[in-house]
C-alpha positions as CSV (number, residue, x, y, z in Angstrom):
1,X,124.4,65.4,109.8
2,X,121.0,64.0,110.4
3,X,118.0,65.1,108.0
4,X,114.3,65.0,108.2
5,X,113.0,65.7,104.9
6,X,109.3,65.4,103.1
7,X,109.3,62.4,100.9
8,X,108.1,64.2,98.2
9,X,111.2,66.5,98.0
10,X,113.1,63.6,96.8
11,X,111.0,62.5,94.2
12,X,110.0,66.5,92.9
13,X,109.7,67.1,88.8
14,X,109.3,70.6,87.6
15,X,106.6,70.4,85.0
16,X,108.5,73.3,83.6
17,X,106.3,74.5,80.6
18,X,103.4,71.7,81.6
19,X,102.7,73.5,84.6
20,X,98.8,74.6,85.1
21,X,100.6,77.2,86.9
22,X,103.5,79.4,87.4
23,X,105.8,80.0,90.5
24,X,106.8,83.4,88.5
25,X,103.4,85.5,89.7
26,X,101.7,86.2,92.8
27,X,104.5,87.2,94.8
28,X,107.5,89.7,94.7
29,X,110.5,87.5,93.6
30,X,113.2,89.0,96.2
31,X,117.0,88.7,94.4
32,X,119.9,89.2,96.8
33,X,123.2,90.9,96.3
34,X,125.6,88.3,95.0
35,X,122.9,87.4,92.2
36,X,122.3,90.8,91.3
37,X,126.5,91.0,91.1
38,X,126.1,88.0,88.9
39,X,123.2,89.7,87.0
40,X,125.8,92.8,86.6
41,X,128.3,90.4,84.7
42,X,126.3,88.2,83.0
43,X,126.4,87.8,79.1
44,X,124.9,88.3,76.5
45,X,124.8,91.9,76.9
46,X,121.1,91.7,76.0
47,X,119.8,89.5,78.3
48,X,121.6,92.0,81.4
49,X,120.1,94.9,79.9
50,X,116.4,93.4,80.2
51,X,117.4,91.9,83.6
52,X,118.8,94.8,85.2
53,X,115.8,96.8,83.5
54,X,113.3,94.8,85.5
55,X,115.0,94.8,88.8
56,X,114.3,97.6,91.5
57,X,115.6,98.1,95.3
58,X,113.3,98.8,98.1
59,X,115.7,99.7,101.3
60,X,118.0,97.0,101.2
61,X,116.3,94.4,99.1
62,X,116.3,94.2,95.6
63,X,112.8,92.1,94.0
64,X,112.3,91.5,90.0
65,X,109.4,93.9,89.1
66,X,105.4,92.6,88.2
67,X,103.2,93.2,85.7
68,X,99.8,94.6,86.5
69,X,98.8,90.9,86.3
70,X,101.0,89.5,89.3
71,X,103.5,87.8,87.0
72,X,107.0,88.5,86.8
73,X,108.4,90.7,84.4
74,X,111.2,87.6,83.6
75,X,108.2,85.2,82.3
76,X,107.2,84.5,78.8
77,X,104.0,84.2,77.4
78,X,104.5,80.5,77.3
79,X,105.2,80.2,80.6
80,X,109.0,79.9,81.2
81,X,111.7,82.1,82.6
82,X,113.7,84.1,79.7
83,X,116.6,83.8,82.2
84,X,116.3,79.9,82.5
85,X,115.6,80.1,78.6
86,X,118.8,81.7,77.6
87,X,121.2,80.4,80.0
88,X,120.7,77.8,82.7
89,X,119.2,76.9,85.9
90,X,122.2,77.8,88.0
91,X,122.2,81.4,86.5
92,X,118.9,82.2,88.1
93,X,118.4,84.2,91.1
94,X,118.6,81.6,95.0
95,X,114.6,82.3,95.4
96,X,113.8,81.0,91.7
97,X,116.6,78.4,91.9
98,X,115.2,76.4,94.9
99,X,111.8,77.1,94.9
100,X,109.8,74.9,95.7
101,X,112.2,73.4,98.3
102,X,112.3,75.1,101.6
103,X,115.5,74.5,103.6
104,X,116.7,75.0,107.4
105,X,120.0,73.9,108.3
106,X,121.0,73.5,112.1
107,X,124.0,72.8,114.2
108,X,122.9,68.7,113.1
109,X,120.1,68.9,111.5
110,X,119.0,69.1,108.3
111,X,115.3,70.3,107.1
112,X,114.2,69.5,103.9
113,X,110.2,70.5,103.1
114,X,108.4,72.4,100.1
115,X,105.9,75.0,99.3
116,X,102.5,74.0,98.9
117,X,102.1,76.9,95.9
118,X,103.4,74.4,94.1
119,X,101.4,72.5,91.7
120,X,103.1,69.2,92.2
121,X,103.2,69.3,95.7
122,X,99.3,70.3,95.6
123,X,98.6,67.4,93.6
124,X,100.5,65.4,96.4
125,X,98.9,66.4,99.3
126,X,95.3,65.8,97.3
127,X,96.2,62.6,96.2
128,X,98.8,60.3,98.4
129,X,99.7,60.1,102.2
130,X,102.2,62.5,103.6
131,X,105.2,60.7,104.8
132,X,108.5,61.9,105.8
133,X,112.5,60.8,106.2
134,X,114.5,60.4,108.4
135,X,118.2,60.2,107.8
136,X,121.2,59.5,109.8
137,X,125.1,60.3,109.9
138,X,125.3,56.5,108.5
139,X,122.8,56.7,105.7
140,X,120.2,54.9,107.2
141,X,116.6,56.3,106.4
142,X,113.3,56.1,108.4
143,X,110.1,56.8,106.8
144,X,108.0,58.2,109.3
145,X,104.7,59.9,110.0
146,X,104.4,63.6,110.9
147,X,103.4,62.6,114.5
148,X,106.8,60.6,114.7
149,X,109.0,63.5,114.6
150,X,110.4,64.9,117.6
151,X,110.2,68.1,116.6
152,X,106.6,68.9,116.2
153,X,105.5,66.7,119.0
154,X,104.4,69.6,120.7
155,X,101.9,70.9,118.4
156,X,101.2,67.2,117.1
157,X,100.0,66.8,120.9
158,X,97.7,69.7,120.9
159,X,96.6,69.1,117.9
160,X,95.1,66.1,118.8
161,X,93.5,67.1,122.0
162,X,91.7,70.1,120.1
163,X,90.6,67.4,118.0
164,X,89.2,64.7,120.4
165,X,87.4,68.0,122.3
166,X,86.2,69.5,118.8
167,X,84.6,65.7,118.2
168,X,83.3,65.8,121.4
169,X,81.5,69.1,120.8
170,X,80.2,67.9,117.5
171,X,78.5,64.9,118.5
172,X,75.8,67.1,120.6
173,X,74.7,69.6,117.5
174,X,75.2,69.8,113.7
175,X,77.9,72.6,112.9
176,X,76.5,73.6,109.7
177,X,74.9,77.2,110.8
178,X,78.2,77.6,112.9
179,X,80.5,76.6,109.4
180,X,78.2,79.0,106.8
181,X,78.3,81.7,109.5
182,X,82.4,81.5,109.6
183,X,82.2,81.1,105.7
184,X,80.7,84.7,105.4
185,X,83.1,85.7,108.2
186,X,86.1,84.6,106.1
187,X,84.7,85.3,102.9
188,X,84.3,89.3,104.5
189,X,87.8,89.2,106.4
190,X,89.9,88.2,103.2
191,X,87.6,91.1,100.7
192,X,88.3,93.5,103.6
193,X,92.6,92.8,103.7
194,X,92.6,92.9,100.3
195,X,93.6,96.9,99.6
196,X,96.4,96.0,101.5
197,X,98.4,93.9,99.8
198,X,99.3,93.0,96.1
199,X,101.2,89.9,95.8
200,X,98.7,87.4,96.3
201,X,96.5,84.0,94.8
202,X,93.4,85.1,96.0
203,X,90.6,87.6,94.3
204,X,87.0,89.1,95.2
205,X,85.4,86.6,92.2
206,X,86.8,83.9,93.9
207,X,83.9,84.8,97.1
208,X,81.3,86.1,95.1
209,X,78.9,83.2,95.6
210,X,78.3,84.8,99.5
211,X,77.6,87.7,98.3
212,X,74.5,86.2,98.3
213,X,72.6,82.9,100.6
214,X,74.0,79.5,99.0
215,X,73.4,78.0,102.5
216,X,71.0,75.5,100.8
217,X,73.9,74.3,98.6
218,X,76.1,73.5,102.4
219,X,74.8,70.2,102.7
220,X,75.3,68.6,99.3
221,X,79.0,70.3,99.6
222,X,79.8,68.1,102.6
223,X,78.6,65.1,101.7
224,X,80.1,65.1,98.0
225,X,83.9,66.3,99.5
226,X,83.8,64.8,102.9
227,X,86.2,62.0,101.5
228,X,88.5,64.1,99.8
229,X,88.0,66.5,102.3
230,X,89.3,64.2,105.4
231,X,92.4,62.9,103.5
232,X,93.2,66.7,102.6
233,X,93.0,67.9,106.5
234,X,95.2,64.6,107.5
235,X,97.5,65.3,104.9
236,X,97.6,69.1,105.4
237,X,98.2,69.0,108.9
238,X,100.8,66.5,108.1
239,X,103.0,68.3,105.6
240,X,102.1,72.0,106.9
241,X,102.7,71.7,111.0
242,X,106.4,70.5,110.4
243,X,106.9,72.6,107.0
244,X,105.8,75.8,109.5
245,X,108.4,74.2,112.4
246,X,111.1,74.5,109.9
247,X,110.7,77.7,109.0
248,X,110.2,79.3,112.0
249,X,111.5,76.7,114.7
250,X,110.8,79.5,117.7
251,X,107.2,79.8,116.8
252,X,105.1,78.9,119.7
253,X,102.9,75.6,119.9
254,X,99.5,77.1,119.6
255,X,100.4,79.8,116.5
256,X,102.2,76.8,114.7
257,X,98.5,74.9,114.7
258,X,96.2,77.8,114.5
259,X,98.0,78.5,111.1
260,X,97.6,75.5,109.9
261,X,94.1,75.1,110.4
262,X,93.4,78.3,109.6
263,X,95.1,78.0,106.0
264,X,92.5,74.4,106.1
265,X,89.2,76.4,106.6
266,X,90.1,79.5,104.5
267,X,90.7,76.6,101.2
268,X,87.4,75.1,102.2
269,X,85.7,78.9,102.1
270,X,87.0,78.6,98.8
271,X,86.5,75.5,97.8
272,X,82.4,76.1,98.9
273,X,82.2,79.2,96.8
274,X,83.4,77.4,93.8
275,X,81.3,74.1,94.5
276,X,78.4,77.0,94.2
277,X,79.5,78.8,91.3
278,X,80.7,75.8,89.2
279,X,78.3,73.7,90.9
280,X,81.1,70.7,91.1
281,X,84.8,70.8,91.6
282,X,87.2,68.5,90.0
283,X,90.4,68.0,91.3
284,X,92.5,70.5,89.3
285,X,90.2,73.0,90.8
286,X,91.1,71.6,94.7
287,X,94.9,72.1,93.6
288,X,94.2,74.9,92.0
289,X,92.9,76.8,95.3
290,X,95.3,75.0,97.6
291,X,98.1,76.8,95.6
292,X,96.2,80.5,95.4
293,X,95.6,79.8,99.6
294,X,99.4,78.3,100.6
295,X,100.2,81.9,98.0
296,X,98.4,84.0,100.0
297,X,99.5,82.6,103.8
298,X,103.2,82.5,102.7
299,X,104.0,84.4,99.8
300,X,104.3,88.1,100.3
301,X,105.0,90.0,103.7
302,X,101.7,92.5,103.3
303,X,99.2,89.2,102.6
304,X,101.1,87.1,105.3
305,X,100.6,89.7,107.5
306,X,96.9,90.3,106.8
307,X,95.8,86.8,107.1
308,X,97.9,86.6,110.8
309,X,95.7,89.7,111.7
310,X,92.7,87.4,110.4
311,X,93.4,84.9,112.6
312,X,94.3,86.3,115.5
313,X,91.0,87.8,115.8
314,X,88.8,85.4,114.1
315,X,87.6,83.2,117.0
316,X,87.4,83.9,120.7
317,X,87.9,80.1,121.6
318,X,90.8,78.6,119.9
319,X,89.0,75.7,119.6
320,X,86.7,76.5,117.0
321,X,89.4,76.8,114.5
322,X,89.6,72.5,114.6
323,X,85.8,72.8,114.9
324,X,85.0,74.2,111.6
325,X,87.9,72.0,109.8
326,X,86.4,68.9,110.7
């Protein structure tokens, strides 16, 4: 079976109880059937009491419960799971057990990519070059760019047209008044969805510097992250158009970009209103955010669904999304 993997799945360390953040809160852990069945047998007594306490069904899905603070019910104070604690990895639930890996397996193929929410994989896309494998029936492996696989050519190739006509555009006026404008925009959109949902990364402090006019402080945010801030959108693209081909490989060209970017300009929406409130960012607080945004896009059916509302009626000309990225 051939496999196209992202390099970084190969190399991935949990930083287990050195993680700056958790993967248990911000989402509804969902627990299938044979690990609740495990659950049900599982000794010591104690430890399925306390599981089976926190667990509840909704139809035909069962999810560990969450505090009022988004975390699950499972986690420690200091940060690890009690399940993990008092038994072992291959005891937990399949959604704890290979998160962050996300996996498709076709007729030949193999898939291999991981979630962003991650702090490790945010650190990677911040700080080195996305590259990915490919591997053949005979062992061999490729390491390729994103544009070099087959399967995203598609959106790779539209990607790059909006791109060269977004360039275009940009070169006859500044887009600064057009960016500020789509900051508010965003900024309002994400405080309106909010009611709706309550697995998410996100929070109304997080946009409280538009509540009021920091446009003076647009230009000095530019300038000061436009290198970080080019690497991020070629890396981005380059790890989130095929990690959004893999898991949904019938999505159509256009909605497979438009998410991508969109999921670019809402971080930098975020990343401005911290520049303003904290007046500099390091870069814990850029992975920091890219976690709490890939949380929000991807994590959670009500928040996913929210932001696809968002960007389906966000711009009239698809074209603006690459515009305000750039």
């Amino acid at each position: 079976m051939e496999a196209v993997i992202l390099e970084k799945y190969k190399l991935f360390c949990c930083l287990a109880g050195e993680c700056p953040s958790t993967c248990c809160s911000g989402w509804r852990i969902a627990v299938g059937k044979k690990d609740v069945r495990r659950f049900q047998e599982l000794d010591p007594e104690w430890l399925r009491r306390d599981i089976l306490s926190n667990l509840f069904q909704r139809e035909e899905q069962y999810y560990f419960k969450n505090r009022e603070d988004g975390s699950c019910a499972m986690l420690d104070t200091d940060g690890l799971c009690r399940i993990q604690r008092n038994t072992s990895e291959e005891t937990l639930c399949n959604t704890c057990r290979k998160y962050p890996r996300l996996i498709r397996e076709g007729d030949t193929e193999l898939y291999l990519s991981m979630a962003a929410s991650c702090p490790v994989i945010a650190r990677y896309l911040l700080q080195e070059e996305v590259f990915w494998l490919l591997s053949n029936e005979s062992g061999e492996i490729q390491r390729v760019q994103a544009k070099d696989l087959g399967f995203v050519k598609d959106v790779w190739d539209l990607c790059q047209k909006q791109f060269a006509a977004a360039e275009e555009l940009l070169e006859k006026a500044t887009n600064q008044n057009v960016l500020y404008s789509c900051f508010e925009k965003m900024a309002d959109e994400i405080l309106n969805s909010m009611p709706v949902y309550q697995e998410n990364g996100l929070s109304a402090k997080l946009l409280e510097a538009l509540e009021k006019d920091c446009f003076v402080y647009l230009e000095d945010f530019i300038k000061e992250y436009e290198a970080v801030w080019e690497r991020l959108v070629r890396n981005y693209l380059s790890y989130r158009i095929p990690s959004r081909r893999i898991e949904f490989p019938s999505e159509a060209v256009w909605d497979c970009l438009l998410w991508a970017q969109g999921e670019l300009f809402l971080f930098r929406t975020l990343a401005f209103c911290r520049h303003v409130q904290n007046g500099t960012l390091s870069e814990e607080d850029f992975a920091d955010l890219l976690q709490r945004v890939y949380r929000f896009c991807a994590h959670g059916k009500k928040s996913v669904d929210a932001f696809g509302r968002i960007l389906s009626d966000f711009f009239k000309q698809n074209l603006l999304w690459t515009y305000v990225i750039l």
